[in-house]
N, C-alpha and C positions, 0 to 999 in steps of 0.2 A: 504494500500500500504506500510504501513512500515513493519518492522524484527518481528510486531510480529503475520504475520501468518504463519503458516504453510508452509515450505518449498517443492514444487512440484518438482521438478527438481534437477538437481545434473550437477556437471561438469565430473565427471569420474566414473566411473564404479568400485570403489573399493573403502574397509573401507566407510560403509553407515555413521560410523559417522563422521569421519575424513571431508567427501564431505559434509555432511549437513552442518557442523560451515563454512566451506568455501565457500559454495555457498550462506548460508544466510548473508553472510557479503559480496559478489559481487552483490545480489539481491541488499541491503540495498542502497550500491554504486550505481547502476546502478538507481533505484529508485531519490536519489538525482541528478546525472547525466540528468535522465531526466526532474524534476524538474527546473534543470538551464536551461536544451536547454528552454524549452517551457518559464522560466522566461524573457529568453533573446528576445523571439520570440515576447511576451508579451509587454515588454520595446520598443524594437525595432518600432513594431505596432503603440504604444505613442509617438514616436518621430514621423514617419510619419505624425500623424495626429496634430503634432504640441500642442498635452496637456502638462502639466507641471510635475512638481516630481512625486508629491503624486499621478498625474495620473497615469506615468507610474509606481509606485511601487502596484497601487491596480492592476492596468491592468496586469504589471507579475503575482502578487499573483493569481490571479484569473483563469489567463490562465493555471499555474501551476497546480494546484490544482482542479480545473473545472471537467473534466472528469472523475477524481477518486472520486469525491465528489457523482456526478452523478449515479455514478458504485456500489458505497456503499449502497446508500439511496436503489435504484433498490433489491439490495441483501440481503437488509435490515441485515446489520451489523454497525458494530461502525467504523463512517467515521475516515476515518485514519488520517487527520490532525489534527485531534481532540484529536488521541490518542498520536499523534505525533506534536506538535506545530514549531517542528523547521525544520519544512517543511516549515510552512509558514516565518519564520522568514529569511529562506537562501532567498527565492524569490523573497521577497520584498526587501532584501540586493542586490542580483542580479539588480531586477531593476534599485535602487538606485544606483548602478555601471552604470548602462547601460544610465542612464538618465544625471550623472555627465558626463559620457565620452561622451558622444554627446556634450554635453554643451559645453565642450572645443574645440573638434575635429570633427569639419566641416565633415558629412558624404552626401554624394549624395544621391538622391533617387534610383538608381541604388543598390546602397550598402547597402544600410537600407532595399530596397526588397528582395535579394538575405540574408542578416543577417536572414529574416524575415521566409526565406523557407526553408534555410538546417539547422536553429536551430529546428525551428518545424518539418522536419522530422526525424531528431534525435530525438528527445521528442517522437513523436509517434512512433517510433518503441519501444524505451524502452516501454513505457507507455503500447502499445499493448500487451507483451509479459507477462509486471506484471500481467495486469486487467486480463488476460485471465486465468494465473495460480492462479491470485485471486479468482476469480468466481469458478475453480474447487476446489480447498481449501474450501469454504464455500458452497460445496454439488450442484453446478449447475451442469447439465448435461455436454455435448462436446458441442452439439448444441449451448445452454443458454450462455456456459462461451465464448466461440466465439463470440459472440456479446457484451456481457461485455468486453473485449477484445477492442472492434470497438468503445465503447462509449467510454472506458479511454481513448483511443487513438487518438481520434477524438474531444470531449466534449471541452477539451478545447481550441480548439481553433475555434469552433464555436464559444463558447462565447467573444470570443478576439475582432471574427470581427463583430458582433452587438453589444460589446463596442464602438468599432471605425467605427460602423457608415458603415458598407462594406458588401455585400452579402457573406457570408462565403465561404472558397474554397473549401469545400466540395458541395456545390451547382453550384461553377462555373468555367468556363477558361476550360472546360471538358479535366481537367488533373485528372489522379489517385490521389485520397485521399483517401474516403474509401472506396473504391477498394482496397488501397494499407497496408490500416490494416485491413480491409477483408480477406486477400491473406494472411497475415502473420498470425492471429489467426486462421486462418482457417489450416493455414498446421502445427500450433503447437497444435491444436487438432484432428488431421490425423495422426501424426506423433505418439503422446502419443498411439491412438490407434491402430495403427499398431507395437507398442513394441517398437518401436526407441530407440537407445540409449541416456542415460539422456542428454550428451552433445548433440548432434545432435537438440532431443528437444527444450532447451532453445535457441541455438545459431542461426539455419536457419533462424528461424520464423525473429528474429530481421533480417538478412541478408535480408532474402526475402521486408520487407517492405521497406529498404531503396533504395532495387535494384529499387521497383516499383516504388516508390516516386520519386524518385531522376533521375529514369530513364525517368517518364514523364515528367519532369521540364527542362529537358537536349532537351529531342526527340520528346516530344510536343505530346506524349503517352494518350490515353484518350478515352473519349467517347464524339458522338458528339452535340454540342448545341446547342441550340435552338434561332433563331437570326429570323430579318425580312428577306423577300424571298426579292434575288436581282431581280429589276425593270427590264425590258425589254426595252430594244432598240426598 
């Protein structure tokens, strides 16, 4: 996940190299970008459940980095925080932000939930858009890199919530999760192969996942669950 694979995408359709330096230094950005959301989502998580520091600064790392860790080993390349350690080092700093300023300032469980769900769907929309142009970069198919795509994006924050002990949101509350990095890898490898233009490429796919995400958490958008059948009168 870090600058040094291969650049898939472009912001404008002129001077290829002029767009490669700039878009591999928006990639880079948007990479830590979503690093923080999910670190925050990570942190956020730890306070709910009432751990302390080091909880919440492994709990960010981990949510952080989860997915693409996942995504690597899968593609069998060199896990990028590996290559890159100051992935981990922002995360666990994020935490450690996140766990100081709780400590001081009184949040509700209201606030600590909603922190918990539009950090994590920022994170996943980044994260989806990487993993997917990850996965083409190192020789997967459209199909393959689409779903490497769904684990970056998703990964970690499964692991977040059988850290803390919770049935993950991608199994429950039948709102879009990954559905909603489904939806977006999937139409940034539609998109690449129908010619799309470079920007179009990169930019929808993130658009589309946060419309889905965000739109289910809003409108209560989903699919339906599976509960006890109500008793009869």
């Amino acid at each position: 996940m870090g600058c040094e694979y291969p650049v898939h995408v472009h912001l404008f359709d002129y001077d290829p190299n002029t767009v490669d330096m700039a878009l591999g230094t928006l990639r880079t950005v948007l990479e830590y970008v979503g690093v923080i959301a999910f670190a925050v989502s990570g942190a956020a998580a730890a306070g709910r459940k009432r751990m302390d520091i080091v909880g919440a600064m492994v709990l960010a790392s981990v949510v952080a980095v989860g997915g693409g860790t996942m995504r690597d080993l899968l593609l069998n390349i060199p896990v990028f925080w590996l290559q890159s350690p100051l992935f981990i080092v922002v995360s666990a700093t994020v935490g450690l932000a996140v766990a100081i300023y709780a400590r001081w300032h009184h949040l509700d469980k209201l606030t600590r939930h909603r922190t918990v769900q539009i950090s994590d769907a920022a994170g996943l929309a980044v994260f989806v858009v990487v993993g997917t142009g990850i996965a083409l970069d190192a020789g997967a198919s459209l199909f393959a890199s689409a779903l490497m795509g769904v684990v970056t994006g998703v990964g970690g924050g499964i692991i977040r919530d059988i850290l803390a002990a919770e049935v993950p949101d991608v199994f429950r509350a039948g709102t879009f999760y990954a559905t909603a990095a489904l939806a977006g890898s999937a139409s940034y490898a539609l998109l690449l192969w129908l010619g799309a233009s470079r920007t179009v490429v990169f930019w929808v796919p993130i658009v589309v996942v946060l419309v889905v995400r965000l739109g289910s958490l809003k409108f209560g958008w989903g699919v339906p669950t599976i509960g006890e059948p109500k008793a009869r009168r």
